[in-house]
GUSE-507207 format. One record per residue (C-alpha): y, z, x. Coordinates in steps of 0.001 Angstrom, whole numbers, plus 500000, padded with zeros to 6 digits. Example, Ala and Ser with C-alpha at 12.3 -4.5 7.8 and 13.67 -1.06 7.14 Angstrom:
495500507800512300;498940507140513670;
END
This chain:
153202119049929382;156392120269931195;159049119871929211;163010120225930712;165805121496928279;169523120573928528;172306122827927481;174736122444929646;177785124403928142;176097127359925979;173161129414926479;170094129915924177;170469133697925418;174318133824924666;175106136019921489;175604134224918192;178733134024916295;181273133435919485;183601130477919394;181109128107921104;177704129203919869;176057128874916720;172912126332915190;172618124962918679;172158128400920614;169433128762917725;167525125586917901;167660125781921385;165953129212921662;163885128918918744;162208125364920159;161668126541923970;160409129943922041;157487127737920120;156885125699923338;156044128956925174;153750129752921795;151678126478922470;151469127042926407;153923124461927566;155923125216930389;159765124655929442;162864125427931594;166168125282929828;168865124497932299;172674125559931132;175865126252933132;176272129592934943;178880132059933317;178630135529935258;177740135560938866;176036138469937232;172902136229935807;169809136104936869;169532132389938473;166124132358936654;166180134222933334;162077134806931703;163681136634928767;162556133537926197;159350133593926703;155990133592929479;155872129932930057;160226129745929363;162585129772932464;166678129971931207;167793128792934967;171606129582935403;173548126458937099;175976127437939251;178828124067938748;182060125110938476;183453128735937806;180797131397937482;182663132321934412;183856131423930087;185841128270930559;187108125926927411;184717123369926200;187117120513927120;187390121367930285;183727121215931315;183160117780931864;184288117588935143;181402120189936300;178538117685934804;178344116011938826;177459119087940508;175508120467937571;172878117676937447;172914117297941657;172366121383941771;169324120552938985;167815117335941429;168067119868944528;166329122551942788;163491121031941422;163282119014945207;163266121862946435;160587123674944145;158100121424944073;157499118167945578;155597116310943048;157312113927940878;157798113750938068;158484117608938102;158874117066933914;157231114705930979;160258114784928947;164097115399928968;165812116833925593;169106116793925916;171725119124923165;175127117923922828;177070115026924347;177828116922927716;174372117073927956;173550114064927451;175471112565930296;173285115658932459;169822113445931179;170637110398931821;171622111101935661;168712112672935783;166624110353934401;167319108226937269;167133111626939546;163258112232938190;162320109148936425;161753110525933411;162759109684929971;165298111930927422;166066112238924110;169230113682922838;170590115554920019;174254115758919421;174532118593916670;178080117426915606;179362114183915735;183036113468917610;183536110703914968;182680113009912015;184993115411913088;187764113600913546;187859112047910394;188742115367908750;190687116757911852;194163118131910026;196115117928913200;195873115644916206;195376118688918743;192061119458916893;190566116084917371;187907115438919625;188902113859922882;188133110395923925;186053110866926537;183420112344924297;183679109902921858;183159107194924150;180389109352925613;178717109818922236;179003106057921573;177495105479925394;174462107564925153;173925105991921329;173070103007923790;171371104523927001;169009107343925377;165477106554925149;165477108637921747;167734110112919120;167128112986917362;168734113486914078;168977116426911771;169048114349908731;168720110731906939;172495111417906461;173161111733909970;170887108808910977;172806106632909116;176438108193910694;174460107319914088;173918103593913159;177195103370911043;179784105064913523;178156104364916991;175730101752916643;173134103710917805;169530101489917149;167465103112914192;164546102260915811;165078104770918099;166385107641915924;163728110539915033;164606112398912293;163706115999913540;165762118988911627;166269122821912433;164041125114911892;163692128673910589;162441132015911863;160195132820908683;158854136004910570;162668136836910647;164312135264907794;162661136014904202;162882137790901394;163970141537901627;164619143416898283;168158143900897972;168841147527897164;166849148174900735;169074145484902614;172282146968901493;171389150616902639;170874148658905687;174016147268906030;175623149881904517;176329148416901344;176534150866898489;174004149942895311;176481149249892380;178539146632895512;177989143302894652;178764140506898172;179601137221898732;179300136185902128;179991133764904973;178367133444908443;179530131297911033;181863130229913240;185402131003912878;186690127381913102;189430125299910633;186572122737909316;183959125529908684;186834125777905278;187249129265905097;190402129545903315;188936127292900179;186684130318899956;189564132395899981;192144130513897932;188534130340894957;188072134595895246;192428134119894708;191891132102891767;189298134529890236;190682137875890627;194040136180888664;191513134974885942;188528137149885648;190130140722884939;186375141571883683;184927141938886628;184801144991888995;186573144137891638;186249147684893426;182752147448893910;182970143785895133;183309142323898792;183607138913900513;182154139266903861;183143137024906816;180632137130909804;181472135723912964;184067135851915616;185891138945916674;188762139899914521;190556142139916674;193892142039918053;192376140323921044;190481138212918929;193470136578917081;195410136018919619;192236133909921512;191154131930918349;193867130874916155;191845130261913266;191166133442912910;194746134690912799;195366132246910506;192903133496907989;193558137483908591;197602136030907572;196252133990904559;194021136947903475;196747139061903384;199357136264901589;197071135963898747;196377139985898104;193014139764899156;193134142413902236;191062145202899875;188559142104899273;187692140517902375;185935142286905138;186003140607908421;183084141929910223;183240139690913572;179865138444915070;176502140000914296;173373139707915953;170886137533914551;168093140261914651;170439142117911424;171632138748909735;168800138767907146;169659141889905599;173530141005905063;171622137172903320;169579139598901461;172026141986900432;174500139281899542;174777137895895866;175072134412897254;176250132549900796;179049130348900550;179394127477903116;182755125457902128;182715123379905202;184447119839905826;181779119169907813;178174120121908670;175666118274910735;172777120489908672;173838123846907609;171112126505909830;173000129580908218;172383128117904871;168629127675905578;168517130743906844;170171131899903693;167735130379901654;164318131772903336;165439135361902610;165667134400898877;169591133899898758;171446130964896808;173449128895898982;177292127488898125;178015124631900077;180095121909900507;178684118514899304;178860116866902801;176604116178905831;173315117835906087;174134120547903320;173868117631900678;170425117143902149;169369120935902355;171524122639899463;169034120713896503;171954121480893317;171380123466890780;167565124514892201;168028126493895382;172163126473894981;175089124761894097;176889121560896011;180756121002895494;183674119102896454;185222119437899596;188248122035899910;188741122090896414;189256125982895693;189017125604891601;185624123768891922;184278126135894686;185571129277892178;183746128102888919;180581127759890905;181166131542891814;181564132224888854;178717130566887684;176638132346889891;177680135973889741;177689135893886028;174131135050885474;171890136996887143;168739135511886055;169238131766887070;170666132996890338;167349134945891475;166009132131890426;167454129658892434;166959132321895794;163272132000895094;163418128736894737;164990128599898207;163017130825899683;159913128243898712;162025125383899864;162909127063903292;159124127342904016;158566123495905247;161576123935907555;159302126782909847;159965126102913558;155868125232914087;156219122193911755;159708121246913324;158540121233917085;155324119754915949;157647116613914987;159704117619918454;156550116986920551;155787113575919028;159107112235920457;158210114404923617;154630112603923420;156717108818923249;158909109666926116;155963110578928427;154107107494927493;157301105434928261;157058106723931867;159119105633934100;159718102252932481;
END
């Protein structure tokens, strides 16, 4: 098989933690990664940003080409502002492979990631004649729906291409049953042609590391004790209920040592520079300081992912208080090294977060709920190691084999639909 990858407006290469890449980047990689594994040739196609790239990168794999698109500027540009580059991205694509090789069709299968993308498939499913699938990752509609101000609402353009390609694709990939049923509900997508395919983990990577060990790594002293977050810095990933909860319990729990505590934030880049490009995170260095947290909470910025097992390790728990979350990959990852998970009760984290076995689901942006789960947690030692190795067990059918094993059955359907 010859498989082609879509993703048009982040790389699989890019480093995690940045404003536009997270779970995708990931599931991305780790798929064309596991194609290369099984010998299938797979070429991930995503927009140029540095007229420094190599055109073809092999970095991914022996059987893996990253092939940089030049459409538009050879440089960063907002997300919104992209579509208006899909034209010359997907005619660039239909010259290329012309060009390459003059059989047809040059692939068995088109998977499309994200909405942008899937506008890319479907011209060149005409272009090739070959069939796509699509996963969206988030969902406009979702978003929206808990979007505190109008300017961070999706546009309509997406929504109406979300709702178009719910119609057009050949196959839907969805994370969850939850999301399957957001598909059908919000966009009328057909369930017959939803796949329910989730993330996957690195278990090679991601697993348990004894604790003492990964906080000498990260530079945690022993007698520390860590609560962490990992993700993108980004108003519905609900930061500040984590930090209004840690509010609430250094005014209640006087008991506790808060010297040799620390809420870690991963992601984004808190400098100067940093705030003034994403105002979330100015907005959460401000309420840090409001509540008289700034000896508390430790904005480390983005991390490679090659280190981010030994900060799940060394942490006490993760906490995910999102308003939204297609699935949750930071919390799986969370889980394989043998670290409770936190989370919000919504989206894919109700799925993945099982309560009170591998961690503990609350309300949405409700700081007093999110803070007596904390509590919970940190004051019971036993039943939280017990709940990380119950995660750690549970993270074990999520390993990227058994996920692309699903991935190549709707590969396997789209070939056999050929070009009808």
């Amino acid at each position: 098989m010859r498989i082609a990858l879509i993703s048009f407006h982040t790389s699989p290469l890019a480093t995690l933690g940045g404003k536009d890449t997270g779970g995708m980047n990931v599931f991305v990689r780790e798929v064309a990664r596991e194609l290369s594994r099984r010998g299938i040739a797979t070429d991930v196609f995503t927009r140029s940003q540095s007229a420094q790239s190599l055109r073809i990168d092999p970095r991914l794999g022996p059987n893996v080409r990253v092939i940089n698109v030049p459409a538009g500027p050879e440089a960063p540009a907002p997300k919104d502002s992209l579509h208006q580059f899909v034209p010359a991205f997907t005619e660039w694509i239909c010259r290329f492979t012309h060009e390459e090789s003059r059989r047809r069709p040059p692939y068995d299968a088109i998977h499309a990631h994200y909405w942008l993308s899937g506008l890319v498939a479907e011209a060149l499913r005409a272009c090739w004649g070959v069939k796509f699938a699509i996963t969206f990752h988030t969902l406009a509609e979702l978003k929206n729906q808990i979007a505190p101000r109008d300017q961070e609402r999706e546009s309509e353009i997406r929504l109406r291409s979300e709702c178009h390609l719910c119609s057009v694709a050949d196959r839907i990939t969805a994370n969850t049953s939850v999301e399957k049923q957001q598909l059908v509900r919000f966009y009328g997508a057909g369930s017959s042609r939803i796949r329910i395919v989730p993330p996957g983990v690195d278990l090679s990577l991601f697993h348990p590391i004894e604790q003492n060990y990964a906080k000498s790594v990260v530079g945690i002293p022993p007698s520390h004790r860590m609560i962490l977050f990992a993700g993108r810095i980004e108003r519905l990933k609900g930061i500040d209920t984590l930090f209004k909860a840690m509010a609430l319990l250094k005014a209640k729990r006087d008991d506790w040592d808060w010297d040799h505590l620390c809420v870690v934030v991963i992601g984004g880049d808190p400098s100067a520079a940093g705030q003034r490009e994403n105002e979330e995170m100015a907005r959460l260095h401000e309420l840090r300081d409001e509540l008289g947290l700034d000896q508390l909470v430790i904005f480390l910025g983005a991390r490679d992912q090659d280190v981010l097992q030994y900060y799940y390790a060394a942490a006490e728990m993760l906490v995910m208080p999102s308003h939204y979350e297609s699935f949750g990959m930071v919390a799986l990852e969370a889980m394989a090294c043998g670290t409770p998970v936190i989370a919000s009760d919504v989206g894919g984290l109700s799925v993945l977060v099982q309560h009170n076995k591998t961690g503990l689901r609350v309300k949405v942006n409700d700081p007093a709920e999110l803070a007596r789960a904390i509590e919970k947690l940190m004051d019971d030692d036993v039943h939280r190691r017990r709940m990380g190795h119950a995660a750690s067990c549970y993270a074990e059918a999520y390993a990227w084999p058994k996920v692309v094993e699903k991935l190549l059955g709707v590969y396997r359907e789209l070939a056999e639909m050929g070009g009808r």
